[in-house]
C-alpha positions as a Python dict, from the first residue, in 0.01 Angstrom:
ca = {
    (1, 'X'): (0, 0, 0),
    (2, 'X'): (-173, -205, -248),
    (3, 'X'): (-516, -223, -360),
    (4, 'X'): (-691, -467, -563),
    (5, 'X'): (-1034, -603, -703),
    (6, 'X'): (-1140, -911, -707),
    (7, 'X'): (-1484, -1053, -878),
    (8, 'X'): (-1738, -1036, -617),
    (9, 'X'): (-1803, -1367, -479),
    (10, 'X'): (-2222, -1514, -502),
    (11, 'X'): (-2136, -1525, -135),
    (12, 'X'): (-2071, -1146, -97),
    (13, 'X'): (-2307, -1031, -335),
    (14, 'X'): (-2594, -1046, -121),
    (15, 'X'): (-2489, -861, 168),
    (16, 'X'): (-2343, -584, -19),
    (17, 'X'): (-2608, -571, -231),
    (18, 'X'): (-2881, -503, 74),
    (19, 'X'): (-2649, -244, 252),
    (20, 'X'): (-2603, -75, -90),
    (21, 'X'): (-2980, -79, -153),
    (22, 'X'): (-3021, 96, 213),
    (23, 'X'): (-2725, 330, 170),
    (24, 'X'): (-2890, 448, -190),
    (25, 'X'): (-3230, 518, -13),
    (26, 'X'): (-3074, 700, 231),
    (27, 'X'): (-2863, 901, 49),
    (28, 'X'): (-3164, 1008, -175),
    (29, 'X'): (-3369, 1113, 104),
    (30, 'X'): (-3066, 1306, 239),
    (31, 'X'): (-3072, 1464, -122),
    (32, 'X'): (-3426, 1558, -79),
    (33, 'X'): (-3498, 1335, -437),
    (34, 'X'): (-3689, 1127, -251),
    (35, 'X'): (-3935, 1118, 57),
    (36, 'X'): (-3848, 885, 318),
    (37, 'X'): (-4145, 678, 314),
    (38, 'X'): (-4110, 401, 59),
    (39, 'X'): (-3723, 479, -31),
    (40, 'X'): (-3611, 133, 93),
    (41, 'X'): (-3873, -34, -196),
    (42, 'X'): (-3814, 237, -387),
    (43, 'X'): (-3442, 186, -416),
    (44, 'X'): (-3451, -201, -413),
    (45, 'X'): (-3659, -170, -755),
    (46, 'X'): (-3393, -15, -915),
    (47, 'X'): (-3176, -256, -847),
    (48, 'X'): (-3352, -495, -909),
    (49, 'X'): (-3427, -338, -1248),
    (50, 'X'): (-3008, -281, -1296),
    (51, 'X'): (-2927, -650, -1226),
    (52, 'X'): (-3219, -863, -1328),
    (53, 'X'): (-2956, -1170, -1302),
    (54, 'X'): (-2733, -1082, -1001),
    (55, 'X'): (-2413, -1132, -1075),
    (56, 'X'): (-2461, -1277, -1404),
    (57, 'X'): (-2671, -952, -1566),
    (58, 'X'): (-2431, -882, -1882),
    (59, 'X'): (-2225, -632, -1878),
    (60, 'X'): (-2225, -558, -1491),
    (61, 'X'): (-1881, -642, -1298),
    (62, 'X'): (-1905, -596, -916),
    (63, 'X'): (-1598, -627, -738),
    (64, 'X'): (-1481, -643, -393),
    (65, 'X'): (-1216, -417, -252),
    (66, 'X'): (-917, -562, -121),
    (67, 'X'): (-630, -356, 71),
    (68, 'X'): (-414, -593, -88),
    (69, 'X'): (-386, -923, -268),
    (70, 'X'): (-465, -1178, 22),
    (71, 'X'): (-702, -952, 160),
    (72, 'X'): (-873, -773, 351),
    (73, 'X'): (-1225, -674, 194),
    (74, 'X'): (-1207, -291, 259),
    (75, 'X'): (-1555, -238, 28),
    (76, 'X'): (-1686, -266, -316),
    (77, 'X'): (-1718, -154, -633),
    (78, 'X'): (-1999, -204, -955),
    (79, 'X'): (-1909, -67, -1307),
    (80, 'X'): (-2144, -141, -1592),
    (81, 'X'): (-2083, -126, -1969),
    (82, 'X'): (-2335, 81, -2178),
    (83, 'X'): (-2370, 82, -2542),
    (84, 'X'): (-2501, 334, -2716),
    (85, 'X'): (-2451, 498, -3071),
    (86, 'X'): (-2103, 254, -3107),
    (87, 'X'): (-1948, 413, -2868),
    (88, 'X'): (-1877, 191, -2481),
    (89, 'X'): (-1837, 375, -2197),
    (90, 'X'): (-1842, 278, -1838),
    (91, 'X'): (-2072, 379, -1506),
    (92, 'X'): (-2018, 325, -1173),
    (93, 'X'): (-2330, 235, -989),
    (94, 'X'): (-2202, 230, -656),
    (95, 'X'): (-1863, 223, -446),
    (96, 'X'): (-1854, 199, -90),
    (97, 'X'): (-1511, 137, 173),
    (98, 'X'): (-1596, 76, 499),
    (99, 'X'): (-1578, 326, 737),
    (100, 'X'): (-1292, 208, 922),
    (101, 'X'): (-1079, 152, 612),
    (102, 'X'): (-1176, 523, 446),
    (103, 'X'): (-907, 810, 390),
    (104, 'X'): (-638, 557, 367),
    (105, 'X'): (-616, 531, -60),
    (106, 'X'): (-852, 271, -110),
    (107, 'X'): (-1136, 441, -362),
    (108, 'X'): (-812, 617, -517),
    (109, 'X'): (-639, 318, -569),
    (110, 'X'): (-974, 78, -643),
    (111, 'X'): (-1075, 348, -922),
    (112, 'X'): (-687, 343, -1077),
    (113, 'X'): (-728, -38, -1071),
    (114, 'X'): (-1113, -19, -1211),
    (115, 'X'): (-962, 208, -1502),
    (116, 'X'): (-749, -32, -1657),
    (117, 'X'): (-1083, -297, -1596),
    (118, 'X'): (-1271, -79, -1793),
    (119, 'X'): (-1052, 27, -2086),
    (120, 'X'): (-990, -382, -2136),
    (121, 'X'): (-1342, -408, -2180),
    (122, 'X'): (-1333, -145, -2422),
    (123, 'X'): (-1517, 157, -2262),
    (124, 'X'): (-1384, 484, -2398),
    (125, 'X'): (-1515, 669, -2108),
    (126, 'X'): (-1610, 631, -1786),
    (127, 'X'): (-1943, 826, -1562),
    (128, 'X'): (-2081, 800, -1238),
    (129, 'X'): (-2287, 1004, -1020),
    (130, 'X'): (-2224, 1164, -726),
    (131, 'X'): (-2474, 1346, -437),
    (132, 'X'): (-2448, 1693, -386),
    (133, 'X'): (-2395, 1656, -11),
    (134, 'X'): (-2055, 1443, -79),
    (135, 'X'): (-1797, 1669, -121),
    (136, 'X'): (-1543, 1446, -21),
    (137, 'X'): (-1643, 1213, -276),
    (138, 'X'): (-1670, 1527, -517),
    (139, 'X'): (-1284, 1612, -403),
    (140, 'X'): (-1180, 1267, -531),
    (141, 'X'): (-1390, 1190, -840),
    (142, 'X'): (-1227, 1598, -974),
    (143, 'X'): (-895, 1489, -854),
    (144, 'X'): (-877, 1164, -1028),
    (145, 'X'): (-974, 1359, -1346),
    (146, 'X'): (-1340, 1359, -1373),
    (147, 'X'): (-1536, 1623, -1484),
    (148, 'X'): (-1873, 1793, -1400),
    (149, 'X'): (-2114, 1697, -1697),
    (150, 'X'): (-2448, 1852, -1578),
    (151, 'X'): (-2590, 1914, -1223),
    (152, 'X'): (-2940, 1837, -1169),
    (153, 'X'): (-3166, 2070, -900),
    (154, 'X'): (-3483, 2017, -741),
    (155, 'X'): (-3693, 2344, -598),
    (156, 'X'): (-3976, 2180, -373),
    (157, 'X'): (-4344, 2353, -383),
    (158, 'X'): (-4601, 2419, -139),
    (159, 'X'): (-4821, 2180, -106),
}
């Protein structure tokens, strides 16, 4: 099985872009970073603070995820160039396959193909973030050779 990216269409972007900004407030309330109330506007500032221009915010490629070359979209995938110090390295802000196409290769393939994407563009490294409550996701990121660089923790207080 193949998988590829292809440049998110201005068609795509929206949609993806308002399920990611509801799957990111979730998944910080699941965390227990963030209360419920006012996640939704909490995450779509951040976004909106990551890609001032959409698709056209330098240095941000979104992709969609294709099980092969014709198609179908299986999910997505945003990496973003940062520059710091001379050195380039890559982030992945977000990368989501739909339910019914998950545990099939997909993210491993997507993140072999997003790889090569990145290393064209000259990033030396590549980060991303992952919850604590995603092992799965954990499972792959260590697998595919990525390595724990700091865990953050959160003790709550009476209040």
């Amino acid at each position: 099985m193949t998988t590829v990216l292809r440049r998110m269409s201005p068609e795509a972007f929206g949609p993806v872009m308002q399920a990611s900004i509801a799957s990111y407030a979730q998944e910080n309330v699941q965390a227990g970073r963030w209360p419920a109330e006012g996640a939704l506007e909490r995450a779509r500032a951040d976004f909106l603070a990551l890609l001032p221009q959409g698709l056209a915010t330098p240095d941000h490629h979104l992709f969609e995820v294709l099980a092969a070359p014709e198609g179908p979209v299986v999910g997505h995938l945003w990496l973003a160039l940062e520059r710091r110090h001379g050195d380039c390295s890559a982030f992945v802000y977000d990368v989501e396959i739909a339910p019914e196409h998950r545990r099939q290769g997909h993210a491993r393939r997507a993140f072999q193909a997003m790889e090569a994407v990145a290393a064209e563009l000259g990033a030396t490294s590549i980060g991303l973030h992952v919850f604590a409550h995603n092992p799965g996701a954990q499972a792959l990121y260590q697998s595919l050779g990525y390595q724990v660089t700091g865990i953050n923790m959160k003790k709550s207080l009476p209040g």
